[in-house]
PDB file of the backbone (N, CA, C, O) and the ligand in Angstrom, with CONECT records:
HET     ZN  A 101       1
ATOM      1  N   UNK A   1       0.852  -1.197   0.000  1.00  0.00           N
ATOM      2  CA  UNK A   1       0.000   0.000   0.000  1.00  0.00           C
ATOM      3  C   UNK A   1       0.886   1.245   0.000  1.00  0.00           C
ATOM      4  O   UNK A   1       1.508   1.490   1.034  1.00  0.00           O
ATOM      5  N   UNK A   2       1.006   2.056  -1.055  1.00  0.00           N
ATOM      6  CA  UNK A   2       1.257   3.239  -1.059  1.00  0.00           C
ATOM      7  C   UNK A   2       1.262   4.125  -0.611  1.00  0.00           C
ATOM      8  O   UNK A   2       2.196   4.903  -0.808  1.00  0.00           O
ATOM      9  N   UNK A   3      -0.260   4.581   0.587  1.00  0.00           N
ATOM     10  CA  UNK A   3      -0.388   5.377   1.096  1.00  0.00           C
ATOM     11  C   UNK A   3      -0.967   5.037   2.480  1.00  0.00           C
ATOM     12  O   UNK A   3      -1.855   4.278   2.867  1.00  0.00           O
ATOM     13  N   UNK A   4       0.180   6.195   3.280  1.00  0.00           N
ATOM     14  CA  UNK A   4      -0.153   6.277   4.923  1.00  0.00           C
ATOM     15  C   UNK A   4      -1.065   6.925   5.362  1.00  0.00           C
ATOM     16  O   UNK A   4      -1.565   7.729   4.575  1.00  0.00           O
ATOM     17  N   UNK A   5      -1.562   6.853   6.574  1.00  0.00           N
ATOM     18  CA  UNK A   5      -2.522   7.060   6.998  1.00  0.00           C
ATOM     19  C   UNK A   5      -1.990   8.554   8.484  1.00  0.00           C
ATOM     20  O   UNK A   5      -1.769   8.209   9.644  1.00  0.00           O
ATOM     21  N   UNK A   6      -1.936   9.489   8.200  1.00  0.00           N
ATOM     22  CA  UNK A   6      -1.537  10.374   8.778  1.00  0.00           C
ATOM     23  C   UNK A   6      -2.372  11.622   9.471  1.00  0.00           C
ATOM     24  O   UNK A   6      -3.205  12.333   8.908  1.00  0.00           O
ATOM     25  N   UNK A   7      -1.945  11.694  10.779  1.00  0.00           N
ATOM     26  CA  UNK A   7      -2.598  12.859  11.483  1.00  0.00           C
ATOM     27  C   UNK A   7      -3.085  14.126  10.204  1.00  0.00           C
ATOM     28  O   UNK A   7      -2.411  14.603   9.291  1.00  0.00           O
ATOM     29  N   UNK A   8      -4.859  14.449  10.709  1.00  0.00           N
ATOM     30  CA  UNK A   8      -4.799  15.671   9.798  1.00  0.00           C
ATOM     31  C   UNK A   8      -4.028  16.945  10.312  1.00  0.00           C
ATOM     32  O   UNK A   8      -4.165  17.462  11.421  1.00  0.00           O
ATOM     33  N   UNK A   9      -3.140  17.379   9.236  1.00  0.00           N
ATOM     34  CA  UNK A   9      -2.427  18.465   9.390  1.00  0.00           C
ATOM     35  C   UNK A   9      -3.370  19.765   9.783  1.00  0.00           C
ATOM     36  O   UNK A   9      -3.011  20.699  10.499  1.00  0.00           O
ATOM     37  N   UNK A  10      -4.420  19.638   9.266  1.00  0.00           N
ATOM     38  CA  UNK A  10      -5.788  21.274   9.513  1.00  0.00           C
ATOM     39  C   UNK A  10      -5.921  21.055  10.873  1.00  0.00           C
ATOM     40  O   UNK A  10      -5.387  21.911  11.577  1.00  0.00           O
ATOM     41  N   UNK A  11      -6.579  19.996  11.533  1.00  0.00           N
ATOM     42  CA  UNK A  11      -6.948  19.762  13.055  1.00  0.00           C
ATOM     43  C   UNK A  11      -6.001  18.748  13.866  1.00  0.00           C
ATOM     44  O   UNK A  11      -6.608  18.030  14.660  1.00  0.00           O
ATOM     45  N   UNK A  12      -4.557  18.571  13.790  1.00  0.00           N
ATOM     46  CA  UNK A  12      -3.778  17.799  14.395  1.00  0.00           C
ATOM     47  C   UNK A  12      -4.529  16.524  14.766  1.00  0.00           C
ATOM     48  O   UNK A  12      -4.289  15.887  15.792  1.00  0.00           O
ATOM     49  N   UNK A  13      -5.334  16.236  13.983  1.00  0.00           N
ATOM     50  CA  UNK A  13      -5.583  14.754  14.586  1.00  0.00           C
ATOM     51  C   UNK A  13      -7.066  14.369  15.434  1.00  0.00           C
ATOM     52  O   UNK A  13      -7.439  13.225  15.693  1.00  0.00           O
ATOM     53  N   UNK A  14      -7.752  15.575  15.767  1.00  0.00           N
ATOM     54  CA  UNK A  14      -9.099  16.215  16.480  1.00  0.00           C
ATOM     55  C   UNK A  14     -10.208  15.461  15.770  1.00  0.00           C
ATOM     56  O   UNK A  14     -10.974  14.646  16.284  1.00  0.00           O
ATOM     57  N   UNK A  15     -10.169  15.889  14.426  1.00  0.00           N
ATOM     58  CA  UNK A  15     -11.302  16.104  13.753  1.00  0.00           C
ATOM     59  C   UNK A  15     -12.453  17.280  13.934  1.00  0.00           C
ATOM     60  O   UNK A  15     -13.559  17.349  13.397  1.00  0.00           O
ATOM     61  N   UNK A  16     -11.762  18.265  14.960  1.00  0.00           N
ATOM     62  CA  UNK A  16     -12.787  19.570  14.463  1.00  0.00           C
ATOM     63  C   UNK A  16     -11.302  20.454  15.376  1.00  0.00           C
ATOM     64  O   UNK A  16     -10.126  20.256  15.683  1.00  0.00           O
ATOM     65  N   UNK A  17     -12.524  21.615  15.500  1.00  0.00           N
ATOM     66  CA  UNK A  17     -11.651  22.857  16.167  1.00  0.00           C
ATOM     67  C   UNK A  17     -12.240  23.489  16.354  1.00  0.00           C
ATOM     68  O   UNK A  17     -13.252  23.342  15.669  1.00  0.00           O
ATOM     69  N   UNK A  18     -12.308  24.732  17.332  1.00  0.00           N
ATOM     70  CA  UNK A  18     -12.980  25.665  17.549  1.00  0.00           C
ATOM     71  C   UNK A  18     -13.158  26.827  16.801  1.00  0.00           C
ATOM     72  O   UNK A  18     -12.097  27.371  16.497  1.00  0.00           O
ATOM     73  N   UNK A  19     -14.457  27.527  16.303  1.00  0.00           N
ATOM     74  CA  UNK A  19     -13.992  28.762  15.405  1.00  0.00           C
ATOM     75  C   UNK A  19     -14.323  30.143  16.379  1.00  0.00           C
ATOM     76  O   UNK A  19     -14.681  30.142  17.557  1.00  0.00           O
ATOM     77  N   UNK A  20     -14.107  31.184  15.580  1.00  0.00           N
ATOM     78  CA  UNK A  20     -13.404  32.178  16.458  1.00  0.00           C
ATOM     79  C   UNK A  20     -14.823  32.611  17.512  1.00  0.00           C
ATOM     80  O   UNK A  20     -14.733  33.558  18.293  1.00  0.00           O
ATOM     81  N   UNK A  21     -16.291  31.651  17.377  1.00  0.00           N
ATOM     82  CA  UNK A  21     -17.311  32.016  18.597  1.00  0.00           C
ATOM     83  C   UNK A  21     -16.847  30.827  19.504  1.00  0.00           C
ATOM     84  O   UNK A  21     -17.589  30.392  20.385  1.00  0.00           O
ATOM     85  N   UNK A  22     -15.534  30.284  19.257  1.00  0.00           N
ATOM     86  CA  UNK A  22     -15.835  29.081  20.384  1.00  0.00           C
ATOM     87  C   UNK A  22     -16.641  27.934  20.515  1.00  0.00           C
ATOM     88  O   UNK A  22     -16.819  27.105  21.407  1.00  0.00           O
ATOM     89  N   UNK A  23     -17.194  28.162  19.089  1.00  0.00           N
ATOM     90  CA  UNK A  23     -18.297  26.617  19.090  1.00  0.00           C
ATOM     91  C   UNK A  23     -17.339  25.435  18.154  1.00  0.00           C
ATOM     92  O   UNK A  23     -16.694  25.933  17.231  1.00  0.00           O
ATOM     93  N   UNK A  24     -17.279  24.673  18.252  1.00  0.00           N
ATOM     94  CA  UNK A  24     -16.659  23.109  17.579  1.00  0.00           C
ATOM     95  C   UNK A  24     -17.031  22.872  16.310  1.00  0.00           C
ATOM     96  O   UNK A  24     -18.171  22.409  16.279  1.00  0.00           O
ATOM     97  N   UNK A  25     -16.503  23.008  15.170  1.00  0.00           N
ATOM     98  CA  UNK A  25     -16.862  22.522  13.804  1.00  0.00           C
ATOM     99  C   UNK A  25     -16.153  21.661  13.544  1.00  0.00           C
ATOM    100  O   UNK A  25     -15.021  21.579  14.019  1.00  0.00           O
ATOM    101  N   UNK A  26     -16.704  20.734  12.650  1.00  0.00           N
ATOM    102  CA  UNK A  26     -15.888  19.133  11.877  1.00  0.00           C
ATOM    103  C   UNK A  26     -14.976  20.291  11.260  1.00  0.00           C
ATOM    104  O   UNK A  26     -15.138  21.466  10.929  1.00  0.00           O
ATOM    105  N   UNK A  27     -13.496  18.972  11.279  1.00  0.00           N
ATOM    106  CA  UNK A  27     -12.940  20.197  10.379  1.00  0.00           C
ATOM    107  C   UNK A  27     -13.446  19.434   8.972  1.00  0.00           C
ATOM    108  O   UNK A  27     -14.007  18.364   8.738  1.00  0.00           O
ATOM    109  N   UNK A  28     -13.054  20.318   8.326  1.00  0.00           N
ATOM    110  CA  UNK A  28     -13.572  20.368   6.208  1.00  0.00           C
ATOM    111  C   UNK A  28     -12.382  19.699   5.408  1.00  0.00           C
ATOM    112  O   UNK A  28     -12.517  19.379   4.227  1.00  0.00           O
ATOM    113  N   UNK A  29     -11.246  19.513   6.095  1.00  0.00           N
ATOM    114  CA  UNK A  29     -10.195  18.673   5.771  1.00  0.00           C
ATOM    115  C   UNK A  29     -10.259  17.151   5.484  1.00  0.00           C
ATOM    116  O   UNK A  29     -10.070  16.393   4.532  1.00  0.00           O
ATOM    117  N   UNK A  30     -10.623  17.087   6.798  1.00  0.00           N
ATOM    118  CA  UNK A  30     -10.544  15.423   7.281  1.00  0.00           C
ATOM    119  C   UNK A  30     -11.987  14.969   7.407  1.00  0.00           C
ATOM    120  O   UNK A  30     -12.085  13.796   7.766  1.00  0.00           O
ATOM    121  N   UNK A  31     -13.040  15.558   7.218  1.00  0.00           N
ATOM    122  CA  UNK A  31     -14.676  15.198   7.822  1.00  0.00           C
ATOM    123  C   UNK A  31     -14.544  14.785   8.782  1.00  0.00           C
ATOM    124  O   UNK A  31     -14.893  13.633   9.043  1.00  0.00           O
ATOM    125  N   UNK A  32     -13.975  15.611   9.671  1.00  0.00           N
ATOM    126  CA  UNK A  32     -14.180  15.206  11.085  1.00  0.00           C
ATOM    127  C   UNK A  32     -13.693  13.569  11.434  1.00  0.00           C
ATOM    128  O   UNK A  32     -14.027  12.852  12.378  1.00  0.00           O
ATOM    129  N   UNK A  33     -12.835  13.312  10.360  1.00  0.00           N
ATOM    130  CA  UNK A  33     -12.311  11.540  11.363  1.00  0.00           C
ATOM    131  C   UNK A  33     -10.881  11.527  12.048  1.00  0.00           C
ATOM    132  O   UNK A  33     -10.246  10.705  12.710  1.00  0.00           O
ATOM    133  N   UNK A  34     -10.521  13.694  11.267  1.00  0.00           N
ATOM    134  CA  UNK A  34      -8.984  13.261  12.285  1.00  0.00           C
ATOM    135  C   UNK A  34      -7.606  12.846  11.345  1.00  0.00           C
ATOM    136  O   UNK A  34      -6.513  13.380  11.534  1.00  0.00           O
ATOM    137  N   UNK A  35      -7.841  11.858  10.358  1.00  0.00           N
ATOM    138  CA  UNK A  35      -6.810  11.487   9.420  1.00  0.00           C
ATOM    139  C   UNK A  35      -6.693  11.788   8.207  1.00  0.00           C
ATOM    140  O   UNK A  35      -7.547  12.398   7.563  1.00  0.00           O
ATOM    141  N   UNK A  36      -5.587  11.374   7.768  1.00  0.00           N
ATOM    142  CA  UNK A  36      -5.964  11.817   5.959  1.00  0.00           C
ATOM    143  C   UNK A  36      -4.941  10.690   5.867  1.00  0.00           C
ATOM    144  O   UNK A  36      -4.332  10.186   6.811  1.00  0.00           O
ATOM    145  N   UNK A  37      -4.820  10.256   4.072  1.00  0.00           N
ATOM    146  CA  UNK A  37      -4.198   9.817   3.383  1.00  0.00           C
ATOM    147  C   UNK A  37      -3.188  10.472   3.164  1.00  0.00           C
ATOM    148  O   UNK A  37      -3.389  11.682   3.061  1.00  0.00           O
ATOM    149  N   UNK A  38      -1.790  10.005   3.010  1.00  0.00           N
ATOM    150  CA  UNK A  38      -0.858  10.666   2.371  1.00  0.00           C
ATOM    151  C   UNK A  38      -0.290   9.529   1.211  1.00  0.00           C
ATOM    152  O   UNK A  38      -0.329   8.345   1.546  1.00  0.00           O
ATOM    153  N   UNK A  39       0.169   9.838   0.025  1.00  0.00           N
ATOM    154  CA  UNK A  39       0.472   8.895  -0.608  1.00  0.00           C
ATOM    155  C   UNK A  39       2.134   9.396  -0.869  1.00  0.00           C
ATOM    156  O   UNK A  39       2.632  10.509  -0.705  1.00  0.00           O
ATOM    157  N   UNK A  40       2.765   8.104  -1.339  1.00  0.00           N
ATOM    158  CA  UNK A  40       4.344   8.139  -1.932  1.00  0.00           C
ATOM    159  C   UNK A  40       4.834   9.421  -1.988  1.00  0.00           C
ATOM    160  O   UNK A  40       5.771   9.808  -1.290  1.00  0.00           O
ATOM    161  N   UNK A  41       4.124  10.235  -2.951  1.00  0.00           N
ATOM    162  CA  UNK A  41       4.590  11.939  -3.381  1.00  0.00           C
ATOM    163  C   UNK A  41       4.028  13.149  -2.221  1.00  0.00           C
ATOM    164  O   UNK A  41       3.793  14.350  -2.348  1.00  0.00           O
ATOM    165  N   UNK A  42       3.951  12.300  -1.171  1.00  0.00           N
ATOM    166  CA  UNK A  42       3.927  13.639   0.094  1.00  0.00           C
ATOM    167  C   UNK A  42       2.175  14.291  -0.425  1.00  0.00           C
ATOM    168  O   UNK A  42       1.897  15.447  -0.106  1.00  0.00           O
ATOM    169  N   UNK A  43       1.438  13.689  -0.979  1.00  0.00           N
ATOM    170  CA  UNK A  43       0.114  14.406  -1.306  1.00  0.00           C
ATOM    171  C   UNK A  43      -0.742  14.277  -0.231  1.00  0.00           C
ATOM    172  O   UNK A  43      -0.410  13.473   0.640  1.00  0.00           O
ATOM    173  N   UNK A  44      -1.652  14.823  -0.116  1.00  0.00           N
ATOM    174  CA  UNK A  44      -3.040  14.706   1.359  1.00  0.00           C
ATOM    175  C   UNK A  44      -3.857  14.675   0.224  1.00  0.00           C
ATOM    176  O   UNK A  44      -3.871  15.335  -0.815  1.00  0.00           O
ATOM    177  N   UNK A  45      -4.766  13.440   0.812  1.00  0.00           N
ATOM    178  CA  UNK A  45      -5.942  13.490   0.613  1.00  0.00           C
ATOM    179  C   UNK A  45      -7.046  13.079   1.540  1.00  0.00           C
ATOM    180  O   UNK A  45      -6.798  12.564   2.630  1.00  0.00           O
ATOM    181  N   UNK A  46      -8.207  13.294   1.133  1.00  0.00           N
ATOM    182  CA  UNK A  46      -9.345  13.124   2.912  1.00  0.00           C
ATOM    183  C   UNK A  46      -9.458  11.295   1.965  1.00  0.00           C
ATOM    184  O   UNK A  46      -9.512  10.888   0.804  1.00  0.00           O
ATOM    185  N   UNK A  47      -9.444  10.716   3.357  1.00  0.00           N
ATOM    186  CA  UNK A  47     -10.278   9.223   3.069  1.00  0.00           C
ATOM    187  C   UNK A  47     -11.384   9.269   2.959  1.00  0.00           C
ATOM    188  O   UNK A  47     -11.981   9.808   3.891  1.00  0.00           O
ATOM    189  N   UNK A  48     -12.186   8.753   1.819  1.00  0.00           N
ATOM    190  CA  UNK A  48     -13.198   8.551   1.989  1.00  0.00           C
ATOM    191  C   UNK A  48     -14.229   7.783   2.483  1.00  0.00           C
ATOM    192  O   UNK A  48     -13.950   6.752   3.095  1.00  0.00           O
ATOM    193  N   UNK A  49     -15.523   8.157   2.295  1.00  0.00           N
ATOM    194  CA  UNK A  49     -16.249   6.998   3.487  1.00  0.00           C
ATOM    195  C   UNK A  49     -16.412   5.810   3.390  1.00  0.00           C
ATOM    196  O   UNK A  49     -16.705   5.152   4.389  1.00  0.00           O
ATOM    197  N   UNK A  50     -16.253   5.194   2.072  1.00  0.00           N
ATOM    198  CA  UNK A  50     -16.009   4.423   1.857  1.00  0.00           C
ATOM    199  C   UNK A  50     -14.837   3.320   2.582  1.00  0.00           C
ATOM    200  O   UNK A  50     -15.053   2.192   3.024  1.00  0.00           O
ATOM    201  N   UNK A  51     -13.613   4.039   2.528  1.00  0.00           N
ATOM    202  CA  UNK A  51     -12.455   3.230   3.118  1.00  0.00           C
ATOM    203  C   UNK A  51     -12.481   2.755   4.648  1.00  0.00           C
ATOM    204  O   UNK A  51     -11.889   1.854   5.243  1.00  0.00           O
ATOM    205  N   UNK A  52     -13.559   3.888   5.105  1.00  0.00           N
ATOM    206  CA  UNK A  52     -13.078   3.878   6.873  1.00  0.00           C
ATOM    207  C   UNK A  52     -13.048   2.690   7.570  1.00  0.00           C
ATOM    208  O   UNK A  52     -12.242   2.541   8.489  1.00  0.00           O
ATOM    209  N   UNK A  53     -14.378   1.203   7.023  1.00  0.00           N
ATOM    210  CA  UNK A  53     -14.177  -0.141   7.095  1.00  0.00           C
ATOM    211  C   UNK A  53     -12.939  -0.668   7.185  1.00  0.00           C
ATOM    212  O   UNK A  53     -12.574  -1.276   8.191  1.00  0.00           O
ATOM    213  N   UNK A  54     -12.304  -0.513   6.307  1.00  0.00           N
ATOM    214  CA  UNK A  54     -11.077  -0.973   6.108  1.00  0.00           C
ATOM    215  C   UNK A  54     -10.235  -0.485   7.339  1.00  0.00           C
ATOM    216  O   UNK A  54      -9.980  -1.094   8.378  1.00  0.00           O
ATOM    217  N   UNK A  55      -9.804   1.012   6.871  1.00  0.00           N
ATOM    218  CA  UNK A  55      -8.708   1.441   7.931  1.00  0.00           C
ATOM    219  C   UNK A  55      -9.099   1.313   9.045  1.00  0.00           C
ATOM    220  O   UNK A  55      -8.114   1.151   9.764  1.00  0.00           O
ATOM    221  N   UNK A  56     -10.712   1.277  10.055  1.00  0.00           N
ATOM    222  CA  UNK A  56     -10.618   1.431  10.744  1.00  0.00           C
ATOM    223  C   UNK A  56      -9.673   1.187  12.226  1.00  0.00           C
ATOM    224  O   UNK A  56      -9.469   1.798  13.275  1.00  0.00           O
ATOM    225  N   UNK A  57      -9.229  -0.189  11.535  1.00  0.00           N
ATOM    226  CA  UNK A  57      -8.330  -0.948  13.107  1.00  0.00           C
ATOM    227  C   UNK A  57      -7.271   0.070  12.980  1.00  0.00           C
ATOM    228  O   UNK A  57      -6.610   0.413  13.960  1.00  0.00           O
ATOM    229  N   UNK A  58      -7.104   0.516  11.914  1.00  0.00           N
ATOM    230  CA  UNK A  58      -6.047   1.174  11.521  1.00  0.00           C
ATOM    231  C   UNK A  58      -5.543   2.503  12.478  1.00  0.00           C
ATOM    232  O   UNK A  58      -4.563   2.693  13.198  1.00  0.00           O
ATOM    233  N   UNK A  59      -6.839   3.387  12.069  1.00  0.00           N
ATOM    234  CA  UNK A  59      -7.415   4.529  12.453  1.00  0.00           C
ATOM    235  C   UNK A  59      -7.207   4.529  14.343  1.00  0.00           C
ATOM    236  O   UNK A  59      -6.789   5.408  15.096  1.00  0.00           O
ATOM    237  N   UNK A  60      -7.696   3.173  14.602  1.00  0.00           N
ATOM    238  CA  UNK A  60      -8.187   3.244  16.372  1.00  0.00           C
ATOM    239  C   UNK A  60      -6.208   3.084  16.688  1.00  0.00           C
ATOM    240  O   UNK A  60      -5.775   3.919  17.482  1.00  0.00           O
ATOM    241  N   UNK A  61      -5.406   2.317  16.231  1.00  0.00           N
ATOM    242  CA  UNK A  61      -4.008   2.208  16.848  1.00  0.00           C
ATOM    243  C   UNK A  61      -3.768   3.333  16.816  1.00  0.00           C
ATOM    244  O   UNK A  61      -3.387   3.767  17.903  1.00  0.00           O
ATOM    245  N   UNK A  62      -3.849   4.457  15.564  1.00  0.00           N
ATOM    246  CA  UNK A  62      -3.160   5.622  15.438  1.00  0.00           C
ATOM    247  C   UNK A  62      -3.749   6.828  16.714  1.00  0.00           C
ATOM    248  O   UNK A  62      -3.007   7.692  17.182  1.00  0.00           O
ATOM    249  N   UNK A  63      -5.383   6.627  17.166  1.00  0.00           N
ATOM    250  CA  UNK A  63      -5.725   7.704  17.575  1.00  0.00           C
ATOM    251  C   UNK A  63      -5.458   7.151  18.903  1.00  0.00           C
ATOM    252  O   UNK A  63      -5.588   8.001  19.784  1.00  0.00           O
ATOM    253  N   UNK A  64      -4.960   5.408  19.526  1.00  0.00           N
ATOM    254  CA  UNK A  64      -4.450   5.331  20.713  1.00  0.00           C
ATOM    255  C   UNK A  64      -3.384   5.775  21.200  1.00  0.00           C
ATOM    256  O   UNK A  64      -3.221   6.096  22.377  1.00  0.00           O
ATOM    257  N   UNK A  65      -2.418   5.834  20.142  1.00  0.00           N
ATOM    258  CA  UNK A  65      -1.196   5.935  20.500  1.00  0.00           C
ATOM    259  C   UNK A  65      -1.566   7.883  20.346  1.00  0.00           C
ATOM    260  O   UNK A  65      -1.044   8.537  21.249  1.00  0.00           O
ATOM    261  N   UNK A  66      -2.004   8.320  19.786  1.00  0.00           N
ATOM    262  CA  UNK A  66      -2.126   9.650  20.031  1.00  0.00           C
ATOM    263  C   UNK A  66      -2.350  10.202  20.999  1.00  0.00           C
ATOM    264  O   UNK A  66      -1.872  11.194  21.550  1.00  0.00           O
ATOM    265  N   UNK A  67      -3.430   9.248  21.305  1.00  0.00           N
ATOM    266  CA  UNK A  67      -3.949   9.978  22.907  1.00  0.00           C
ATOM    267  C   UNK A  67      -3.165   9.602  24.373  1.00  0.00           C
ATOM    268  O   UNK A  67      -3.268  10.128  25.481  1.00  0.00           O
ATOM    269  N   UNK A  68      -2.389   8.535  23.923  1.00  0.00           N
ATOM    270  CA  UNK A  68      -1.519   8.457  25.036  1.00  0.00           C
ATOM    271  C   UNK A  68      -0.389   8.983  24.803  1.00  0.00           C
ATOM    272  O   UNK A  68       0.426   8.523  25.602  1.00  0.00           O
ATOM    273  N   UNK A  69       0.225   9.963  23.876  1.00  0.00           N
ATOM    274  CA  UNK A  69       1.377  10.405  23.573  1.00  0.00           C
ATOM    275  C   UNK A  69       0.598  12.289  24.257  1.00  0.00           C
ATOM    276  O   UNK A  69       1.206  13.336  24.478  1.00  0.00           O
ATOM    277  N   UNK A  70      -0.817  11.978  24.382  1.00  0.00           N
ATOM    278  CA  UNK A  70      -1.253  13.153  25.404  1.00  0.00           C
ATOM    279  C   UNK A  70      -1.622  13.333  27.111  1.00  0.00           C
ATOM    280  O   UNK A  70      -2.061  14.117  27.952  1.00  0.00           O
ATOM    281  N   UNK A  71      -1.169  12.194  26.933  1.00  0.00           N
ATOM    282  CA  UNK A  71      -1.335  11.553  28.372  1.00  0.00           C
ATOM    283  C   UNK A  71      -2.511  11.160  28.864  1.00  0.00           C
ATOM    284  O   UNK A  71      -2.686  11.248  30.080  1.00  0.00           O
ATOM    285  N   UNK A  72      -4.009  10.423  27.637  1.00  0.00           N
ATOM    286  CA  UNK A  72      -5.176  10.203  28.246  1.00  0.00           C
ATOM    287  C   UNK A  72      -4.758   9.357  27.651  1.00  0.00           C
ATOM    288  O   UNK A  72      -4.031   9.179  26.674  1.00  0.00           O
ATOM    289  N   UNK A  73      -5.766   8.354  28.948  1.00  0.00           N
ATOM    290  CA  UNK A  73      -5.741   6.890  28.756  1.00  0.00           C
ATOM    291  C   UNK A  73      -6.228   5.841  28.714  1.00  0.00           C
ATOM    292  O   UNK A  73      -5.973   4.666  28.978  1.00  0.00           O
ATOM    293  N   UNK A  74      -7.795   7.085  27.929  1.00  0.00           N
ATOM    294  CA  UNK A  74      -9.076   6.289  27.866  1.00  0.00           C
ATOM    295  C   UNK A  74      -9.298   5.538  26.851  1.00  0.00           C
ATOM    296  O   UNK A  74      -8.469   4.688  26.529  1.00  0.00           O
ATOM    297  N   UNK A  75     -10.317   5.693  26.245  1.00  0.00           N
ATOM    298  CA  UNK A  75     -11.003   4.926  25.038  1.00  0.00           C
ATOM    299  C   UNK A  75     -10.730   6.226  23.969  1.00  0.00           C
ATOM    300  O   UNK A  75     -10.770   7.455  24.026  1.00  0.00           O
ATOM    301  N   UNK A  76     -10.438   5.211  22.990  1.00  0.00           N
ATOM    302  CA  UNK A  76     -10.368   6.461  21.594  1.00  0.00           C
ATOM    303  C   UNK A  76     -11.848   6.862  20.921  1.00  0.00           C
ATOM    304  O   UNK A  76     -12.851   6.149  20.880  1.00  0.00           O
ATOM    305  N   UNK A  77     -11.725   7.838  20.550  1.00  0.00           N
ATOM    306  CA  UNK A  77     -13.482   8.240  20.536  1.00  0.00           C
ATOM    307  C   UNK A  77     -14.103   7.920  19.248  1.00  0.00           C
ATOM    308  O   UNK A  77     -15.298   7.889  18.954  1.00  0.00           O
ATOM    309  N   UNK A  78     -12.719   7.611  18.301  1.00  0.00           N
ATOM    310  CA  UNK A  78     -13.510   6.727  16.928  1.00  0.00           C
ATOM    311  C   UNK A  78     -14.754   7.053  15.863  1.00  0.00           C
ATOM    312  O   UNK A  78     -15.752   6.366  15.644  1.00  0.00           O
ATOM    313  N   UNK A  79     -14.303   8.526  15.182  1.00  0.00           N
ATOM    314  CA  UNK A  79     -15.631   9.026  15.023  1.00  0.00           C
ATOM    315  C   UNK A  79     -15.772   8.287  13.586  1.00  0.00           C
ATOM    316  O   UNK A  79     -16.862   8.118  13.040  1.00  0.00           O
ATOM    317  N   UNK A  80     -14.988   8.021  13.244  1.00  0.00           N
ATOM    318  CA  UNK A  80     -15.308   6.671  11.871  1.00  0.00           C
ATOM    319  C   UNK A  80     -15.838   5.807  12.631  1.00  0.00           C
ATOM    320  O   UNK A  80     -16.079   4.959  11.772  1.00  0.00           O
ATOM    321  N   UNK A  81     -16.226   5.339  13.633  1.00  0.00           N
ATOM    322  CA  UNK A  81     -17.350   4.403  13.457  1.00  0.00           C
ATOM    323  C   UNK A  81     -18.711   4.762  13.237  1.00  0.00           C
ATOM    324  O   UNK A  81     -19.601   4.102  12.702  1.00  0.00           O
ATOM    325  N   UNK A  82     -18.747   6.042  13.788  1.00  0.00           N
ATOM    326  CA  UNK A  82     -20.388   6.697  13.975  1.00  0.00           C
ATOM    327  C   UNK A  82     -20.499   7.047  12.113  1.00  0.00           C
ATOM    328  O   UNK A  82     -21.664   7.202  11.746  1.00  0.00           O
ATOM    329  N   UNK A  83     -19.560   7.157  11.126  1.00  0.00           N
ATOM    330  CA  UNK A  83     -19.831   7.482  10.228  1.00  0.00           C
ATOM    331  C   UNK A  83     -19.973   6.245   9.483  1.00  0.00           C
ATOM    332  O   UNK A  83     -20.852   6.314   8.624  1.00  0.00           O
ATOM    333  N   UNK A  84     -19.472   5.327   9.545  1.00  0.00           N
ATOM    334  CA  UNK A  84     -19.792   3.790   8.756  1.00  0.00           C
ATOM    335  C   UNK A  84     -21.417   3.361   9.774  1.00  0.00           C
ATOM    336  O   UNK A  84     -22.262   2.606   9.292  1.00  0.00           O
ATOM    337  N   UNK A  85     -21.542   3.843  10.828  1.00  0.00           N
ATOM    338  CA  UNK A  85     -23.274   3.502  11.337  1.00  0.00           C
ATOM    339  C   UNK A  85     -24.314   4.290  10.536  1.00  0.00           C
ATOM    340  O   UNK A  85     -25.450   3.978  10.181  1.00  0.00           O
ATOM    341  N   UNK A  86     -23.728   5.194  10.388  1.00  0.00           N
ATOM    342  CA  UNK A  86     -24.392   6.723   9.881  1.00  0.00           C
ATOM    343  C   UNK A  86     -24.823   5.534   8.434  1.00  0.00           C
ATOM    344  O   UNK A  86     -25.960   5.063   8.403  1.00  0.00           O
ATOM    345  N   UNK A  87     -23.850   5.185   7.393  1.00  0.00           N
ATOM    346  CA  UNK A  87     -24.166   4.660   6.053  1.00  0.00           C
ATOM    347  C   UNK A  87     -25.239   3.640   6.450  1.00  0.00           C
ATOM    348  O   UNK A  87     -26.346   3.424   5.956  1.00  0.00           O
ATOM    349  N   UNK A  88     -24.558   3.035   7.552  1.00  0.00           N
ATOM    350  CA  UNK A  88     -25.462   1.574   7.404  1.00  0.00           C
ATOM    351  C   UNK A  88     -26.800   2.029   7.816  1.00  0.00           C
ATOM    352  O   UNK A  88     -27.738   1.396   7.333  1.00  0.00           O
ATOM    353  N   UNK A  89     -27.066   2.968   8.586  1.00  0.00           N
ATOM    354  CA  UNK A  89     -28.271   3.508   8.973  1.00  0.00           C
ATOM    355  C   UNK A  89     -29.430   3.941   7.181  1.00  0.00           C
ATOM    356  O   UNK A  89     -30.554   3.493   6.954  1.00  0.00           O
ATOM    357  N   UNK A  90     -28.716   4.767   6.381  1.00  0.00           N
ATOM    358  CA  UNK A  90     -29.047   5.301   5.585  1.00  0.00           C
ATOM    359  C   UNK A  90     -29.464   4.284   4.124  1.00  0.00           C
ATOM    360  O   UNK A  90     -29.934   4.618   3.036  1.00  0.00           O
ATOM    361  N   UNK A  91     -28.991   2.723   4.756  1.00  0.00           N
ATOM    362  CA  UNK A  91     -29.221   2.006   4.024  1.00  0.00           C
ATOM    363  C   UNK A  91     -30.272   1.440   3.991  1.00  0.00           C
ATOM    364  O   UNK A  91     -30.497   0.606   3.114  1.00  0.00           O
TER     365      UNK A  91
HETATM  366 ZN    ZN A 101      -8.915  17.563  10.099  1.00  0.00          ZN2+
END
């Protein structure tokens, strides 16, 4: 596989951020899952919803080790799963 699976550079890895009233928006980068694709030539791209099945185990190591490289040492909050429920819901 060509391409890694890397913190979003817009929201470090969040999937949203605060805008300047202080309220929380998905960021528009990543749809709010936090990661992006990077491929061979250093490119970003958002994963789509499609893939998140796949990466997900993927997705949960990266946002564990994130969150314990912040010193929490809970459960990762995994918002690709609510978005692969979201499809299956819509199905
Ligand atoms: Zn983002």
């Amino acid at each position: 596989m060509s391409k890694e699976i890397v913190p979003c550079p817009s929201c470090e890895g969040f999937g949203w951020f605060e805008d300047d009233d202080g309220v929380a928006q998905d960021c528009d980068w990543c749809a709010g899952i936090g990661y992006i694709y990077r491929d061979a030539d250093g490119l970003d791209s958002r994963i789509p919803p499609a893939d998140y099945g796949v990466v997900a185990d993927q997705l949960e190591q990266l946002e564990t080790q994130r969150l314990r490289a912040m010193g929490y040492t809970g459960e990762a909050k995994k918002p690709w799963e609510q978005a692969i429920r979201k499809q299956h819901d819509d199905e």
